[in-house]
N, C-alpha and C positions, 0 to 999 in steps of 0.2 A: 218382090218389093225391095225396095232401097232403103239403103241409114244414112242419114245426113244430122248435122246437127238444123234443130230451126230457125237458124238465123239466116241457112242457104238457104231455105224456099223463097220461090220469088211471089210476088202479090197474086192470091187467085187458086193458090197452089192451098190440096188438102192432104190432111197425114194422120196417121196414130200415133200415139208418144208411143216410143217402146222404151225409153230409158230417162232416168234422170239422173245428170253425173253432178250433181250440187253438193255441197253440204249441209248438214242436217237442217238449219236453219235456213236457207233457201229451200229444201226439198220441202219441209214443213209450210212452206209462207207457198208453193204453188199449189198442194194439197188442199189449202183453204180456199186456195180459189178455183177448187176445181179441173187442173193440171194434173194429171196421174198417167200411168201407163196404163193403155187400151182406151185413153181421153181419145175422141176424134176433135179432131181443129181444122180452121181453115185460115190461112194468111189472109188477112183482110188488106196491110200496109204493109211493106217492107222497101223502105227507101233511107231515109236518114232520118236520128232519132228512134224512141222505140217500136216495137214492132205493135202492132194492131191487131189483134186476133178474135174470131167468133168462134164462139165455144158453147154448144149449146143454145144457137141465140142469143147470145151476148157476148157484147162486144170488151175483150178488155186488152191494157193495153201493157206491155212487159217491157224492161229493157233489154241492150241490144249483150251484155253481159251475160244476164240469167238468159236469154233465151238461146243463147249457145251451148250453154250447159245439158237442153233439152234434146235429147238425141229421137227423131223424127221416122219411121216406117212412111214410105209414099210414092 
């Protein structure tokens, strides 16, 4: 498997978080929504603006800052 951060997957693309390189309060605010390491995700949108992501079934949607932070298995 690969590391990438989740800002390079392109739309379509699935992965496991394996890292989150944030600060306590960004690391804290993706916890609540669900974002952890061994999360599986899928790029729903990655074009301009934030990114889209399903997660569980649902849909939510991060910007393109935090979700670089999010370092990506895929």
């Amino acid at each position: 498997m690969n590391n990438s951060s989740l800002i390079n997957l392109p739309s379509g693309a699935h992965g496991i978080v394996h890292q989150i390189a944030a600060g306590t309060c960004a690391t804290k605010r993706l916890y609540e929504i669900g974002i952890n390491p061994g999360t599986e995700i899928e790029v729903v949108k990655n074009d301009v603006g934030p990114l889209i992501l399903s997660l569980a079934g649902h849909k939510i949607a991060i910007g393109r800052g935090l979700a670089q932070k999010i370092v990506v298995n895929f």
